[in-house]
N, C-alpha and C positions, 0 to 999 in steps of 0.2 A: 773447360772446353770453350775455344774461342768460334767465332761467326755465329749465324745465325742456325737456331736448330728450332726445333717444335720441341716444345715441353711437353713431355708425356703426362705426367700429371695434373690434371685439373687444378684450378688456381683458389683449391676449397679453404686456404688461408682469404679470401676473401671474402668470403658468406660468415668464416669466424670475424674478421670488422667489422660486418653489414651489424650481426648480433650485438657487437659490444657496444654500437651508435647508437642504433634503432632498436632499441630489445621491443619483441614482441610485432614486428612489422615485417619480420619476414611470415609469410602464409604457409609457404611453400618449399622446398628445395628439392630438387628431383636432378641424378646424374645419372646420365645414360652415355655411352660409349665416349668416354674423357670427354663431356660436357656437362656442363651444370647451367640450370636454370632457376633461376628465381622467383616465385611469384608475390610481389606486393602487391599494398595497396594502390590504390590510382590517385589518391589523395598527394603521397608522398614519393612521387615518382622524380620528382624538380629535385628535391632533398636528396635523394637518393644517390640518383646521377650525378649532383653536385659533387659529393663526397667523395664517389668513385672514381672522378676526375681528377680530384683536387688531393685524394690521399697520396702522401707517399710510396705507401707499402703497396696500394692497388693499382695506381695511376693509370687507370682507364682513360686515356688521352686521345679513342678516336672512337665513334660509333662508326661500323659497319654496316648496318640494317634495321630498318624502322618497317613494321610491315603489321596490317592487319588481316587478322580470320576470322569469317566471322561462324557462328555455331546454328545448330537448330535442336530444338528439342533440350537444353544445359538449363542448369540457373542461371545463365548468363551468357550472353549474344556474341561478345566479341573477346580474343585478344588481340592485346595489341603487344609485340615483339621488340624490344631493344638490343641488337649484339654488341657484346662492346669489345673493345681490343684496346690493350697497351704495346707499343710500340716499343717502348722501355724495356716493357719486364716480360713480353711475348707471351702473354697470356688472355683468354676470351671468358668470355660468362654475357650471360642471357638472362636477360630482365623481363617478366612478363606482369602486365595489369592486364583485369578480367573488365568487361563494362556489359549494362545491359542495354537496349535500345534504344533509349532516351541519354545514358549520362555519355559526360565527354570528361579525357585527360587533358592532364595541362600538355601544351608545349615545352620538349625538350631542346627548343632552338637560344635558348637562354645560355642554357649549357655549352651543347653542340651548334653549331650554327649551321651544319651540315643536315640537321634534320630537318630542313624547311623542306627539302621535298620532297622525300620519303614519306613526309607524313601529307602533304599535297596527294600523293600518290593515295597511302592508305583511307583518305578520306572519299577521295574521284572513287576507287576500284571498291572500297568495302564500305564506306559511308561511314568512317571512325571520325568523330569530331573531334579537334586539339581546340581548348580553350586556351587565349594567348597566341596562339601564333600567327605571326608579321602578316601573311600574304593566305590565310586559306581562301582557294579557291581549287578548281579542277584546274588538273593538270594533263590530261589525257582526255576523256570525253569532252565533245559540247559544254560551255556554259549553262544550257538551256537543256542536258539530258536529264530525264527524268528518275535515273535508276541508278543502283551501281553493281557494274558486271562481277565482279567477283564472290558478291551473295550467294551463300547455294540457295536464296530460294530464288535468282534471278533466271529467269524463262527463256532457256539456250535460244530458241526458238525465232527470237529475235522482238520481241516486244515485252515492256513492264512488266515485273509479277504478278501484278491485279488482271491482267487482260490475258484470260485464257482461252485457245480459241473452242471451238467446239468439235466433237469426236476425238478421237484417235491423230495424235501428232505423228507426224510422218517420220519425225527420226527419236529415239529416247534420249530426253535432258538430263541434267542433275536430279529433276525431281524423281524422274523415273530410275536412274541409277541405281537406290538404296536397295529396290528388288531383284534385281538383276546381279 
């Protein structure tokens, strides 16, 4: 079949190289509706992605999406999302690392050069730190805010999570959602 079409089948020939690299570093593999996702370590994210770019058989040659989430209530605070896409062989697969509130991933701007602001982003909106990377800074908020809005525990309400006001909020936030 000639032009371009969507592969129906997941590109789960690529999780079997991930194993035969990295034995014992993949965490994770979960496939829901022809996607597949990944979970490594954060350690070996640099690694990873190199491979993915650079193999023949998988040739991940474009990230699409760099994005954090962050949790409440997990053994661990954030993920952090890589989608990747070959151009070549029109195939996607999704890389996820777990972090807690303190640690940071490397930048994958080594790799991708395109992840410089995606992870700009993920750092302004969820407070994910990339260690390594060229330029972090906010990209969206103030220099000088103090919070990052995409938190659920960040206070719709319009001021820091620590500064609660007193009584009954006039509209219900994120915090209040979980009951509702």
């Amino acid at each position: 079949m000639e032009g371009p079409f969507i592969e129906p089948s997941p590109p789960r020939f690529a999780v079997d190289r991930l194993r035969e690299r990295f034995p014992g570093a993949l965490l994770e593999v979960a496939e829901f509706r022809g996607e597949i996702t990944v979970l490594v370590p954060r350690e070996g994210i640099v690694e990873i992605a190199r491979f993915l770019r650079d193999d023949p058989g998988t040739a991940f040659d474009m990230l699409t999406v760099v994005t954090g989430v962050h949790f409440l209530g997990r053994d661990y605070d954030f993920e952090v999302l890589y989608h990747l896409y070959s151009v070549q062989k029109n195939h996607r697969l999704r890389l996820k690392v777990r972090l807690r509130e303190n640690d940071t991933v490397d930048s994958v701007t080594p790799v991708w050069p395109g992840a410089n602001w995606p992870e700009r982003e993920a750092y302004d909106l969820v407070g994910v730190r990339f260690h390594g990377h060229p330029d972090l800074r906010r990209i969206i908020m103030p220099e000088d805010y103090p919070d990052h809005p995409l938190r659920r525990d960040f206070d719709v309400e319009g001021g820091p999570s620590d500064i609660r006001p007193e009584g009954r909020v006039a509209s219900p936030g994120f915090r209040d959602m979980e009951s509702v």
